[in-house]
N, C-alpha and C positions, 0 to 999 in steps of 0.2 A: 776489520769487522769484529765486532765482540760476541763472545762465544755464546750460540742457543739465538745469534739477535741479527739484527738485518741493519745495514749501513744506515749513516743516516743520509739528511734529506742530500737528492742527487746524488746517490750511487748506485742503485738498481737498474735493472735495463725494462726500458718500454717496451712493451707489445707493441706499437706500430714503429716506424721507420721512424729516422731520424727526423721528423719532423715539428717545425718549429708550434707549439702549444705545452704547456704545463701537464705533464703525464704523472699520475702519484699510482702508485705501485700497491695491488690491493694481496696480502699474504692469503696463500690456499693453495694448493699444487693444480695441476694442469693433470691429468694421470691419461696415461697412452690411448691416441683415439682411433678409430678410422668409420671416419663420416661414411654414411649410407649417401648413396645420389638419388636427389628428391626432384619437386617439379622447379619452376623457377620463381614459384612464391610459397617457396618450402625453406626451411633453415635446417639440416642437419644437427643434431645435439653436438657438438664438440668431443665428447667422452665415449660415445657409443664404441664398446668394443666387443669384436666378433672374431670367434675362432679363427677365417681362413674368405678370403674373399668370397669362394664359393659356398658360403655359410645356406646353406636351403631355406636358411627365413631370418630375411636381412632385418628385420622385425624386434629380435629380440637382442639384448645386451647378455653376451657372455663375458662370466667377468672372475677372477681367481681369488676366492676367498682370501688371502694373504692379501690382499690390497685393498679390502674395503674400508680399514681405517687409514686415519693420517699419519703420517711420519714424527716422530717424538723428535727430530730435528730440523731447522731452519732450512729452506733448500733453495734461499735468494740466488741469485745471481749476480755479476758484476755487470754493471750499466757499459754500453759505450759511451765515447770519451764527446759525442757530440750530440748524446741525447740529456732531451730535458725531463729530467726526474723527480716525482719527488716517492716517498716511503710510504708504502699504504699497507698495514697486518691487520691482520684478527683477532681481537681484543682476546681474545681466550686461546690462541696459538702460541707454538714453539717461536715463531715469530716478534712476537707482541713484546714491545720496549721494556716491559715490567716482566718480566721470568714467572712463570707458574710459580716454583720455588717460593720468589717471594712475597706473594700475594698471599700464602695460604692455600694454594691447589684452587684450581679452576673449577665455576661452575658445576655439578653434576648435570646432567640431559635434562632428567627431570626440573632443575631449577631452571636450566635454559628456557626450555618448551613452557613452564610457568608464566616467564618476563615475560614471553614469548605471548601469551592470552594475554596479558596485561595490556599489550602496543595494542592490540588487536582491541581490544575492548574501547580503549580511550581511543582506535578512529574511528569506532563507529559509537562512540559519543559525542564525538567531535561532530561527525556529520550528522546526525541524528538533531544534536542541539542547532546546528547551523541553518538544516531544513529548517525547522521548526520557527528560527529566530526571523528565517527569511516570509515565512507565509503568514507571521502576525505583521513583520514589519509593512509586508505587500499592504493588509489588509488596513493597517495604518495610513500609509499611504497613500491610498484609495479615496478615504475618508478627508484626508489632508490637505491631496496635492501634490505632494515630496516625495522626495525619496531616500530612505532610512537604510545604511547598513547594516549588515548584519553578522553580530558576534560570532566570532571561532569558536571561542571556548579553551577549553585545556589543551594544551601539546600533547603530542605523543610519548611514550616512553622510550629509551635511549637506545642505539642501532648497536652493529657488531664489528663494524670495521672502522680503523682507525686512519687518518693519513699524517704525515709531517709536514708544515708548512712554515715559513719564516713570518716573524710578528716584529714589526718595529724599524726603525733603524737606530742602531743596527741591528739586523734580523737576528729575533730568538726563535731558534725550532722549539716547535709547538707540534705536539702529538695529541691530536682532535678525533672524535666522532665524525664520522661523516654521513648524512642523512638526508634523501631526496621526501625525506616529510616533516620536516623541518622547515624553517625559513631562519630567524635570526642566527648569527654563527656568536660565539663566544668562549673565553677562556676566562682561567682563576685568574685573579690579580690583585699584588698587594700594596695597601694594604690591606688586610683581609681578616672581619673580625666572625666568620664561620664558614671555612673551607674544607673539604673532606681531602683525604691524603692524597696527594699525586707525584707520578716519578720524579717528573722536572721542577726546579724552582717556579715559584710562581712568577708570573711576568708583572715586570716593574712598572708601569709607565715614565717614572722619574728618569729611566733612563735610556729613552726613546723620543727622540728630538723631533719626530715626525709625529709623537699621541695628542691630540686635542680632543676635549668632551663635548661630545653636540650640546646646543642649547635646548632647552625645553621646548622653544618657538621652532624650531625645526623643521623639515615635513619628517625628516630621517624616526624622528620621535613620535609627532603625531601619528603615523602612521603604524604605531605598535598596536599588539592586540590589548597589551596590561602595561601602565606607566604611572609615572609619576614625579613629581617636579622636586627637587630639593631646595633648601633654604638660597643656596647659590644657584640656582635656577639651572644647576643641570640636571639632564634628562635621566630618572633612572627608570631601569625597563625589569619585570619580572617573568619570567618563566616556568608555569608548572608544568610538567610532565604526568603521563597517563598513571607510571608506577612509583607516582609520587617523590620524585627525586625534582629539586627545584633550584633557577640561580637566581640571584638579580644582583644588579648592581649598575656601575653607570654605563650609558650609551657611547662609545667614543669610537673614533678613525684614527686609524693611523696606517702605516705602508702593510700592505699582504705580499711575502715574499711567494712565487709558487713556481722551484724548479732552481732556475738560473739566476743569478741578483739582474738580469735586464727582463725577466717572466715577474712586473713586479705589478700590485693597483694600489696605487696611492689612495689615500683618502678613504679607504676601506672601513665601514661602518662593522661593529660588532660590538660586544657586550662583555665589559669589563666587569667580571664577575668578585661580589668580596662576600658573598653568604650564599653560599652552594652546598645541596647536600642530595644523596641518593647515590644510582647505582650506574655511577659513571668510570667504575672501574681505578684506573692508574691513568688517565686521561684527564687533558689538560684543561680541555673544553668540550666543543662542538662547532662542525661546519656545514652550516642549511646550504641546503641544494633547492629546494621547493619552487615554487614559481612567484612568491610574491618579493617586490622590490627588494627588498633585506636581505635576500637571499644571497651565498657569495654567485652561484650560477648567473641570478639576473645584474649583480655588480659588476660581473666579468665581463657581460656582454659583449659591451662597446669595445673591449678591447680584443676579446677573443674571438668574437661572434655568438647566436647566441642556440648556441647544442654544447651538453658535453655526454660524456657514454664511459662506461665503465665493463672490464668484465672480472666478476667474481670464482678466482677458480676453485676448485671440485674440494679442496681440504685447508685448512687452515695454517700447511705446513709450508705452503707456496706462494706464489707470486701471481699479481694479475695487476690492473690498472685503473686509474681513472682519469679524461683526458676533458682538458676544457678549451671547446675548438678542437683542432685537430682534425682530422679526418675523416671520411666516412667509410669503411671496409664495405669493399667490394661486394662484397655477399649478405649484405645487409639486408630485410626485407621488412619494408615497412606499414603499419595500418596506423590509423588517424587518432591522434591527439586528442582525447575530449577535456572540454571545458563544463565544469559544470559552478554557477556563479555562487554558491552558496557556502563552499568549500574549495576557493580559487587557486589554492596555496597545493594542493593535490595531481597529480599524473593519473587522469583516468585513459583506457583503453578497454576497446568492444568486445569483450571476449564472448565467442559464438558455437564453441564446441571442443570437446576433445577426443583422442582417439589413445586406444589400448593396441598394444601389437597390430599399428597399420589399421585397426577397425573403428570408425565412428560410433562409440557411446551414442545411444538414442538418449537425449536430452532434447527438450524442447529449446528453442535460443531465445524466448523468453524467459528462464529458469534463470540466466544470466544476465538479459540488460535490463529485467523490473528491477536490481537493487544496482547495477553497473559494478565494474570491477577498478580498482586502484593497482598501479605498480610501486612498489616499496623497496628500497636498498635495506628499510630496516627492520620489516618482519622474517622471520626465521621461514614458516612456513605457510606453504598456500591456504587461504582457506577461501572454501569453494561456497555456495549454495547448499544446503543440506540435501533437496533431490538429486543436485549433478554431483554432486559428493558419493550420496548411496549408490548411483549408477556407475561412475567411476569405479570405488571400491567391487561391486559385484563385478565387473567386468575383469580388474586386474586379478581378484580374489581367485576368478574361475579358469583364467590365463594361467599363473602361479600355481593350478591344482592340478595340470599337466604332472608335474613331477612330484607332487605330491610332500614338497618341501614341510616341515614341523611349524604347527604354529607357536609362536611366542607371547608373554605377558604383553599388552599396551604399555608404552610408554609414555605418560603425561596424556595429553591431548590424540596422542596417534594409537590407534586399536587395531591396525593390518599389518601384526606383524609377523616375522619367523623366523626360526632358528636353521642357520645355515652348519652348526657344529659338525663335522665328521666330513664335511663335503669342501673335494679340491676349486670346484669352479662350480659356476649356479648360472641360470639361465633365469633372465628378468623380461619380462614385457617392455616395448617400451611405449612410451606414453609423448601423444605430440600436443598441443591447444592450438586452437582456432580461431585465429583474429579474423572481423570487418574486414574484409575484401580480398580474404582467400588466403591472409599469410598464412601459414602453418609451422611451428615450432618446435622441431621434435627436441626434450631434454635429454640432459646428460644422464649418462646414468646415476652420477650422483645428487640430480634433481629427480630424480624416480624413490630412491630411497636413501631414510633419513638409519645411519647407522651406528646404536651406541655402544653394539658391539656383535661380535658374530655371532653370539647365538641370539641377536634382539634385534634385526632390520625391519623397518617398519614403513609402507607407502608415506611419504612424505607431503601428504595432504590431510585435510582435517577440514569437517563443517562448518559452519557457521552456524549460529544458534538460531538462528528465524532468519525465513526467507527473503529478507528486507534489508537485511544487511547486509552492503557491501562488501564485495568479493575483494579480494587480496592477493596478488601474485609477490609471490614471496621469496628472498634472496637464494633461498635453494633452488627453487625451478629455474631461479637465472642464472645459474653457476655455467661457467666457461662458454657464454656466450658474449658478446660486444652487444650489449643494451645504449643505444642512440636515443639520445632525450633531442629531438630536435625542433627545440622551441621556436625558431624561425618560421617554421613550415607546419607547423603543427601536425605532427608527427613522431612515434615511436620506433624504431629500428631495432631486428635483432638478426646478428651475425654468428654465421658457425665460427668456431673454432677462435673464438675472440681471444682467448690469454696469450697464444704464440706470437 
């Protein structure tokens, strides 16, 4: 393994057993838990940590200032020898294939939490244009007789975690985005007359005995949201993104390695990129998860079944996974999958409430299903409704004033913050949400708060600007849980202590 960096693809060790599905290894640490015991449609945060089991208010997260950032070194592990692997970090991690060193230093918070409004804006322009596209097209229709689709619009802007996958035969590891709000998946490839820098050579097709370009007559093609035909009638497809970072190039298949060379899908549809530009980091491409055909989730299907789940752990300096097929953890608890036809390519779920230290916020639960909420692997942080937001915050704000901790400047988007300087250990609320049919979620501690440093922790949720937009559960609230996408059933799952 090379210094500061993490094996590559197939050498980390999965979170679940050795069992047979494509596991990719997502970088973040796990940090010391000891689960509260809840009802049986409760999920324990994974992270939650308390002085001493007879803690008098199992409620709150004690946690030792010296640990609230991440570790400035890589803290993989070695795989067993009969698990199927593959590499998944954090694009801005000690982890991450491209070394902070030679990028030029990572990010600052403030630019994060920026891109961060960026994703956030372009989905709910996305949905916003989609509504919209869909109640004229109705109204067409009407008139008509038919029945008209209705445009997407823009993609979203680019996620935060990376996985490793093999491309071609023979298989080239390939260090991609990975994004369940997405759908096409795609990589650079040359040749290539405007491509932005990335670690790895760019992928050849010439020397990939398994690459063929779909034709324009297609469905693989017609069924893009942006296309278009070339002089040799193959399909090129484009993609803009929310923070304006854009690819296109041609449509083609060839072998997707994921894990083991017999964890393989042939004929694997993606987007040979050769004019790509924006804020894709040292990354090679991108891997859509989304729900529509294109997706690599719905291509795996057939082979894998068709759920996969992922857990994001608590810092950027560790290990966690993502599994297509595979199992379902035990302790999973699940509420129902919505569909909504307008924006089909989306993960909605009901969300109905949430709770501060054990106590239900008075929030009304239509505060939350007049605009419906989305689950995202690639927004940073929650945003809520701006009334369940302001009730949230009052409620932790008055929790938090127990000890009378210092407030701090805002950071970017988040304005509940405080400075923990001088203090060995802190006492946090914690905070659980409230799905359709009783599940309940308590988060990690390191989904409670977002920390850029110890004298600057700040509640790791933030409003939305009008009550009409779409809610967003966002990759922090989901850290060090087992998030189950089970598309069969139409169904969401989340499990404590998902990264062990």
């Amino acid at each position: 393994m090379a210094s500061g960096g993490v094996p590559r693809r197939g050498a980390l060790s999965s979170a679940f057993s050795s069992t047979v599905s494509p596991v990719l290894l997502i970088a973040a640490v796990a940090l010391v838990a000891s689960p509260r015991r809840l009802g049986a449609s409760s999920v324990a945060g994974a992270g939650t940590r308390t002085t001493s089991s007879s803690d008098p208010d199992p409620d709150w997260h004690v946690v030792g200032v010296a640990s609230l950032l991440p570790a400035a070194v890589c803290t993989a592990s070695t795989a067993a020898s009969n698990s199927t692997v593959l590499n998944v970090v954090h694009r801005h991690g000690p982890c991450s294939p491209s070394p902070v060193q030679s990028r030029g230093g990572a990010p600052s918070h403030t630019e994060l939490l920026d891109h961060d409004q960026a994703r956030v804006d372009s989905i709910h322009r996305k949905i916003a244009a989609a509504a919209s596209a869909t109640v004229l097209d109705q109204a067409r229709a009407a008139k008509k007789g038919v029945s008209l689709p209705a445009q997407r619009g823009i993609s979203l802007g680019t996620g935060n975690y990376v996985v490793s996958v093999g491309l071609g035969t023979p298989a080239r590891d390939m260090t991609v985005v990975f994004d369940t709000g997405s759908d096409l998946s795609w990589v650079q490839c040359t040749p290539c007359s405007d491509c932005y820098e990335q670690k790895d050579p760019l992928f050849d097709p010439a020397r990939s005995s398994t690459y063929s370009a779909v034709p324009c007559a297609e469905p693989e093609c017609q069924g893009l949201d942006s296309r278009s035909c070339s002089r040799d009638k193959k399909c090129r497809y484009e993609v803009v993104y929310g923070d304006q970072s854009q690819t296109d190039g041609d449509l083609a298949r060839d072998t997707l390695t994921l894990g083991t060379p017999s964890d393989t899908l042939p004929g694997f549809v993606f987007g040979c990129g050769d004019k790509d530009t924006g804020l894709f980091g040292k990354a090679d491409g991108l891997v859509g998860l989304g729900r529509e055909k294109v997706s690599l989730s719905s291509q795996a299907a057939a082979r894998f079944g068709a759920r996969f789940s992922y857990c994001l752990p608590s810092s950027p300096s560790g290990v966690g996974y993502l599994s297509l097929g595979g199992p379902v953890p035990g302790n999973a608890r699940f509420t129902a999958m919505v569909t909504r036809r307008d924006t089909p390519s989306f993960y909605y779920v009901n969300l109905v409430g949430v709770k501060v230290g054990g106590r239900t916020v008075r929030i009304s639960p239509i505060v939350f299903s007049a605009p419906g909420t989305v689950i995202d692997s690639g927004t940073v942080i929650t945003r809520l409704p701006p009334r369940a937001y302001a009730a949230l915050r009052t409620a932790f704000a008055r929790s938090m004033g127990r000890y009378s901790y210092k407030k701090a400047p805002a950071v970017s988007i988040l304005d509940t913050c405080y400075d923990f300087t001088g203090h060995t250990t802190v006492r946090i609320p914690s905070v659980a949400l409230v799905f359709a049919g009783g599940t309940t979620v308590a988060l990690d501690f390191s989904g409670v708060l977002y920390v850029a440093k110890a004298s600057q922790a700040c509640l790791a949720f933030a409003p939305n600007g009008d009550g009409t937009d779409v809610g967003i559960l966002g990759n922090t609230q989901q850290k060090t849980l087992a998030v189950v996408y089970d598309v069969a059933n139409q169904k969401i799952g989340f499990g404590a202590n998902g990264c062990r």
